[in-house]
N, C-alpha and C positions, 0 to 999 in steps of 0.2 A: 375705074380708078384702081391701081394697082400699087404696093409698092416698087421702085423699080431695082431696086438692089435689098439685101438684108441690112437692115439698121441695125448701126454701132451701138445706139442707145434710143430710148423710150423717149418721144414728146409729150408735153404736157400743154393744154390749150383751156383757156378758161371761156366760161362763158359767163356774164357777170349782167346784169339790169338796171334801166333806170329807175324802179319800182320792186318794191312784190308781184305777183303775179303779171309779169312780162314778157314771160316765156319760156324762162331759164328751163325749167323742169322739162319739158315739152322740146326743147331744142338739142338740149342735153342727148333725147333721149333718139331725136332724128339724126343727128352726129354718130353716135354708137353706130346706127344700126348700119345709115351709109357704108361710114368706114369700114365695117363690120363687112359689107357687101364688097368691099373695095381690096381686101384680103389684107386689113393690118387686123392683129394682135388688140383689140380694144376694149379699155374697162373703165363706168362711169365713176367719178370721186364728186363727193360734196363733203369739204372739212369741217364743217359745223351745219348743222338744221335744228332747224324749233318747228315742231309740227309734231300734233299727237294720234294721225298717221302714222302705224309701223308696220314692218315685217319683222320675221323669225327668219334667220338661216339656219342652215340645213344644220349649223353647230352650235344650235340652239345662242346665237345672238341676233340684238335687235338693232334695227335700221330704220329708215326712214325709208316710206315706203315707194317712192317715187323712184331709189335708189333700187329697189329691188324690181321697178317698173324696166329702168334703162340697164341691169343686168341682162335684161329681158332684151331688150333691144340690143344688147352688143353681144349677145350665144354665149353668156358666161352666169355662171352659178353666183349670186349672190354673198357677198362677204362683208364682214363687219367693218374692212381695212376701205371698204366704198363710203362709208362715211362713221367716222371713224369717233366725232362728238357729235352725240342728239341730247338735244334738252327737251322735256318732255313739261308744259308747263301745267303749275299744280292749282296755282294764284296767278293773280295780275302782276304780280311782284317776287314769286318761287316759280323755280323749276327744277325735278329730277335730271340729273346728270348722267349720262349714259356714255361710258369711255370705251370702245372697241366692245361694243356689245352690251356690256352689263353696266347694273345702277351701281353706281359709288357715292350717290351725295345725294340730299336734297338742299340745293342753294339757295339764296336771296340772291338777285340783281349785282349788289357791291361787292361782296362777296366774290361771287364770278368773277367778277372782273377782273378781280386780285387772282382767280384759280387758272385767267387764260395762257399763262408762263406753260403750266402744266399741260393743258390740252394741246398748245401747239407743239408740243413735243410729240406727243401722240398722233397729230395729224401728220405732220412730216415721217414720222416710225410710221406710218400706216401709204403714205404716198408713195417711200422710198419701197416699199413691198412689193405697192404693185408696178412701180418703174421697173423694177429685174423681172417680171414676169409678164407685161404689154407694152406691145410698140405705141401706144398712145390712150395715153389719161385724159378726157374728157374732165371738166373739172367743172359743176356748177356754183356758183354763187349763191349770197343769201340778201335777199334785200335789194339796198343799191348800196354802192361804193362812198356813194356821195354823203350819206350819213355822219355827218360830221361829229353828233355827239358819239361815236361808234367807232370810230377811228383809230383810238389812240388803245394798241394792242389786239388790234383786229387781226383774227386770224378766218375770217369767214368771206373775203375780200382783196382787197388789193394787200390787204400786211401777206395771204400767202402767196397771193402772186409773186410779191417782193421777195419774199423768204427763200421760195423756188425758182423764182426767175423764169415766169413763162408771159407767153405774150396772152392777150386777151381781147377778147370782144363783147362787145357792148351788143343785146337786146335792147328795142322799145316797141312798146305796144299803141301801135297808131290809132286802135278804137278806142282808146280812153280821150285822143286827142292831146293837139300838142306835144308831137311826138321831136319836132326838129327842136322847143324849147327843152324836151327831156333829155334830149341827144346830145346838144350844145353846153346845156348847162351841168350837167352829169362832169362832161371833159373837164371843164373849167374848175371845178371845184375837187380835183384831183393833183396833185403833186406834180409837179417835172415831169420827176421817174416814171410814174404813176403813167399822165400823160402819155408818156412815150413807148409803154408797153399794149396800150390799146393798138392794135393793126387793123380795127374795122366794126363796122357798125352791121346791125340785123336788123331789119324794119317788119313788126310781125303784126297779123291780123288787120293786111289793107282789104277793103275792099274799091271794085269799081275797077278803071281803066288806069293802066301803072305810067301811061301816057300823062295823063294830069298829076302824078309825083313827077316826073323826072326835071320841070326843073328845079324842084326843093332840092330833089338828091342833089344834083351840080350845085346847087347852092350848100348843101351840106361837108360835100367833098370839099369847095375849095375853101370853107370857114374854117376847118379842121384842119386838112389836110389827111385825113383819116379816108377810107375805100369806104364803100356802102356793099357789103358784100352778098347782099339778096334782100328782097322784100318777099316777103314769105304771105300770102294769102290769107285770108280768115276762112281756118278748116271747119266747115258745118257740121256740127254733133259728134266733134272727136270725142271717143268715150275712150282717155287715158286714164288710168286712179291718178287724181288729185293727189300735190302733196299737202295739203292743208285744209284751201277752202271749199264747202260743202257744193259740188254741182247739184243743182234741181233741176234741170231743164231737160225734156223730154220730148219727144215725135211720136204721137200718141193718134192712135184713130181711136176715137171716141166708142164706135161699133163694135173696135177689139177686147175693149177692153172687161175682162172676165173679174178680176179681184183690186178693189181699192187700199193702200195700206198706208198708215198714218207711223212717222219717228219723230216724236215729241224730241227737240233741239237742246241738251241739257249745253249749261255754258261751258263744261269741261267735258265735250263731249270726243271720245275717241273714236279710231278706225272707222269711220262713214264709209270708206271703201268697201262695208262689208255689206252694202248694198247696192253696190254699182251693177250688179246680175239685175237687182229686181227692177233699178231706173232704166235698164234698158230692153228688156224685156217689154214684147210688144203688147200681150194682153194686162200688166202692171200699172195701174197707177198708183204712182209711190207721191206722198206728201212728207214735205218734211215741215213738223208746226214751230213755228219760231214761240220763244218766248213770249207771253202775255196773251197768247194768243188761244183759244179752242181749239179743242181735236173736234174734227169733224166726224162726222158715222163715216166710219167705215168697218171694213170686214175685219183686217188686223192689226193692233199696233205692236208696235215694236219697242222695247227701250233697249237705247243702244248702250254701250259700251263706254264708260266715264274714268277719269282718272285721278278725280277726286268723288268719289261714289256718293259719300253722306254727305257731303257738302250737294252735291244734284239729287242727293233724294230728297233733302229738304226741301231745292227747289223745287222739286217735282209737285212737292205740296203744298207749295207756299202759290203752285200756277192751278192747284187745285185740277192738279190733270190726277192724282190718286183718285176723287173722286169720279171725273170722266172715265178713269179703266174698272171702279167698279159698276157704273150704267153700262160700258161697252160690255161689260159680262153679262152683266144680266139679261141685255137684249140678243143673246146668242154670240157674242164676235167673240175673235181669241186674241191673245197675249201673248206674246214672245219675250223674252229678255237673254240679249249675249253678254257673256262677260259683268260690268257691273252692272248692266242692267240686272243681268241674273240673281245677282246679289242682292238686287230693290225687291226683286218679288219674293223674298223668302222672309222668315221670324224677327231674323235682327241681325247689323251688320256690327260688330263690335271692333272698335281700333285704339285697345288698352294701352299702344304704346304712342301714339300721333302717330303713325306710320304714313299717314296721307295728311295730318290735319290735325287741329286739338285732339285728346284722348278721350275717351270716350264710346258708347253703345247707342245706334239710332236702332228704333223699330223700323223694322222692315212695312211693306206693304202687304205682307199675309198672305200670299196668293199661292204657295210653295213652303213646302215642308222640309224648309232647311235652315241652315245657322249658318253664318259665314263671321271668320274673325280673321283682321289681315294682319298679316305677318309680310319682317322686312325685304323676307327671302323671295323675290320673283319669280315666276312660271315660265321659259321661254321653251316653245316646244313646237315643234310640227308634230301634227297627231290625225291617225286616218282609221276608220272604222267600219259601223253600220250604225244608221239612222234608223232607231223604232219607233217613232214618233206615229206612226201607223202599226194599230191591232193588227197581227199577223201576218207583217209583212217586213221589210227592211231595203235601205238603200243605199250603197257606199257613198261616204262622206270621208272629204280630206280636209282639214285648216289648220291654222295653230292659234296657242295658248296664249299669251301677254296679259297675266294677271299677280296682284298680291292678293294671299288670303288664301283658305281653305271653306267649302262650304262642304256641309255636312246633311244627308239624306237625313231623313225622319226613320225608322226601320220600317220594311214594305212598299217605301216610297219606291215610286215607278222611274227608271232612269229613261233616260231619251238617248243616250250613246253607245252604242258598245264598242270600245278603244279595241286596237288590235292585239295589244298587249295585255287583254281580256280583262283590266277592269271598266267597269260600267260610270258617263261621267253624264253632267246634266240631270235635269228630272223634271215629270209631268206631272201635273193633279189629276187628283180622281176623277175630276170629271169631264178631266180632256182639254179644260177651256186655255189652261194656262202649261206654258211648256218654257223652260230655260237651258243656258249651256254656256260654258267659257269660250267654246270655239268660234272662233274668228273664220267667217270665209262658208257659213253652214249652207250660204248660197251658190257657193262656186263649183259646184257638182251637179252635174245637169239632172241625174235622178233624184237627188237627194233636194231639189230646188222646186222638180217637180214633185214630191211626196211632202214638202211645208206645204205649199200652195194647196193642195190636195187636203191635207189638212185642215186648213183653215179655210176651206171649201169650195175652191177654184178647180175646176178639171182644163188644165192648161196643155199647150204643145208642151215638148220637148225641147228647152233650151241650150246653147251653143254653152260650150268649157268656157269659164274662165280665163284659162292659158290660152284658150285657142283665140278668143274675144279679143283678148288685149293685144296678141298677135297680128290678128285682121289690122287693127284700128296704129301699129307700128310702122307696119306695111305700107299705111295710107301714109302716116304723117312722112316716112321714110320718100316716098315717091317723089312731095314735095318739096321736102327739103331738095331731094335729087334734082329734081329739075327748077327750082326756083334761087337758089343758091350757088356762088361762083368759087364752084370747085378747084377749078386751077390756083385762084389764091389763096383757098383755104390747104390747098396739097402744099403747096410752095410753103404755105408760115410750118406745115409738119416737119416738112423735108428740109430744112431750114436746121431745124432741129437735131436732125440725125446725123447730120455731115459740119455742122457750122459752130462757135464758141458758144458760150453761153449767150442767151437773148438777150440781154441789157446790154451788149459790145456790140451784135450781130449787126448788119446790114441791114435798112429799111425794109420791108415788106414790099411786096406786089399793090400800087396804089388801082389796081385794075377793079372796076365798080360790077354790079349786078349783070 
């Protein structure tokens, strides 16, 4: 797939769902890479996301990290103008506002609503960026369309479809079931205009013989009138980072397995990606304990990463797992904490100003000889060093930072970092058992992944990059898109684009099926 002349101008194609987790993220990011292979110009957009999943770019802003997944997938360095509004929720009813990178707000719900005038100016300033500089915006959605209380100034959906005037296609996910009533009824409760920018539906995670859909599909094409433009398989053990929801699921021989590790679920719990090295990791079993629920023995736990910290440390004690990490001490296991975990294990989290929450100082869980007090100013950073987490040894570590606050050593206190820029970050107890750090990613480093594990007592192989993992697993989802999906009419609605009026005048689409 080539383009076959140089485009006049950049297309833009959405991919939009009858559901959350439908596909969007996942399709988005097989799109990139195709094209990517196909020799267009190509860069993912998501104009609004809610997910407490992020990345850092390289100019110290934040994204959603799915976005930083399908950078990945389309050969292009990650940028804030890829999704350009994240809300980062704090409550069941607040969220942090994040505009082209950085926090501007913490909002309530109505609020927002009233603020989305603003945001979609910034989304289209951030659209029209990367229109002058790729032949094609891959563009994902949030949710589904069909959202009717969500509708009215939507700018995560069909209001920017509308705004930019690009055609769009519809995901569904047929193992949830009921995929031709999600298909059908998605259409229908869409506008005219709406309606008429849809050019094709995606059918994802069938299994079995594609002989017993086909005559749903003909049933589908001709209730529409819309193309069914691939049925896309159910990929086994695809290990993409998640934009949200937590994967547990692992392919695990029993025999291999060298070290058990336990991450107690806080309810505001962030970056879970920063474990996706250890759930896939053949000798790892990784638990993650839901609410209400017991930590089990095992060798480590972990506390992850929170973005309302004292609000989950309370839960922490209210699930009486404080008490389960000091048994797991005492029986020999160790303790990790990133980010706000970090800040659980130290004297006291103090947030005089409600920076996250009421105002206010919780005690820490005492495991770390530090002080942390948050401040409104955020950390965004990529940051690469050595890991001493090991007496007289060290191993290069790369991740970044996404925190508020300052935490503060004891003097003497033992660090676990050495930043490149030679100050010293994280810090270990005397007596080894307990180790913390802001760094996001402390597993993404194949020495630095094998010397935690080592640590906490495991003498494991040598695990795969990171970059190079998610690579592999692009690759795979990439092949299938390639060959499960009908490329001629997805080039035709591009090409469409480059030579033709704007899309809402243009000429029907290729009604040409899988």
């Amino acid at each position: 797939m080539t383009v076959k002349s140089p485009p006049t101008k950049s297309a833009t194609v959405m991919i939009q769902g009858t559901t959350s987790d439908a596909g969007k993220s996942m399709l988005v990011a097989g799109f990139c890479r195709c094209l990517k292979n196909g020799g267009f110009r190509v860069a993912p957009f998501k104009p609004q996301n809610m997910a407490l999943n992020s990345a850092v770019t390289k100019d110290g802003g934040e994204i959603g990290r799915a976005q930083a997944v399908q950078a990945q997938a389309a050969g292009v360095e990650p940028s804030v103008h890829m999704n350009p509004v994240l809300l980062k929720p704090s409550s069941d009813t607040g969220a942090q506002v994040i505009i082209h990178g950085k926090a501007v707000s913490d909002m309530q719900a109505k609020k927002y609503h009233d603020y989305k005038k603003v945001a979609m100016q910034a989304v289209l300033n951030s659209h029209q960026r990367l229109s002058d500089e790729y032949d094609v915006i891959v563009v994902e959605g949030a949710g589904s369309p069909a959202e009717i209380n969500l509708r009215k100034g939507d700018i995560a959906n069909m209001g920017f479809a509308e705004a930019v005037d690009c055609p769009v296609i519809i995901v569904a996910d047929i193992d949830r079931g009921g995929v031709f009533a999600q298909l059908v009824g998605t259409l229908d409760l869409l506008s005219e205009s709406e309606q008429n920018r849809v050019v094709g539906f995606v059918i994802n995670k069938f299994r079995g013989d594609i002989k017993l859909l086909e005559s749903g599909l003909t049933w589908l094409e001709d209730r529409t009138k819309k193309p069914v433009l691939g049925v896309l398989p159910y990929i086994h053990n695809l290990q993409l980072a998640a934009e949200d929801a937590i994967q547990a699921e692992q392919n695990l021989d029993e025999q291999n397995i060298r070290i058990h590790i336990c991450v107690p679920v806080f309810k505001r719990i962030s970056n879970h990606t920063d474990f996706d090295m250890l759930r896939v990791h053949p000798e790892v079993k990784l638990t993650f304990v839901a609410q209400h629920s017991s930590i089990p023995p095992c060798d480590l736990i972990i506390l992850p990463g929170s973005k309302n910290v004292r609000a989950d440390l309370a839960l922490l004690k209210e699930m009486h797992w404080d008490k389960a990490l000091q048994r797991h001490l005492r029986y020999g296991g160790k303790v990790l904490g990133i980010c706000g975990g970090y800040q659980m294990l130290g004297q006291s989290i103090a947030d005089p100003n409600g920076i996250e929450d009421t105002p206010g100082i919780s005690e820490g869980l005492g495991f770390l000889p530090i002080t942390t007090q948050l401040q409104a100013q955020k950390q965004l950073t990529q940051s690469h060093g050595d890991l001493l987490i090991q007496q007289g040894g060290s191993a290069p570590i790369r991740g970044y930072e996404i925190h508020i606050g300052t935490s503060v050593r004891a003097d003497n206190a033992r660090p676990m970092i050495l930043l490149n820029n030679g100050e010293y970050e994280g810090c270990i107890s005397d007596d080894n058992q307990v180790a913390g750090s802001y760094l996001h990613g402390l597993f993404d480093s194949p020495l630095a992944l094998q010397q935690l594990l080592s640590w906490a007592g495991a003498n494991t192989k040598l695990a795969e990059d990171y970059a190079a993992q998610q690579e592999h697993e692009i690759e795979r989802l990439a092949q299938v898109c390639q060959e499960h999906l009908n490329w001629d009419a997805i080039h035709a609605i591009i090409e469409q684009q480059f030579t033709a009026p704007p899309f809402s005048s243009a000429a029907t689409h290729s009604k040409k099926g899988a």
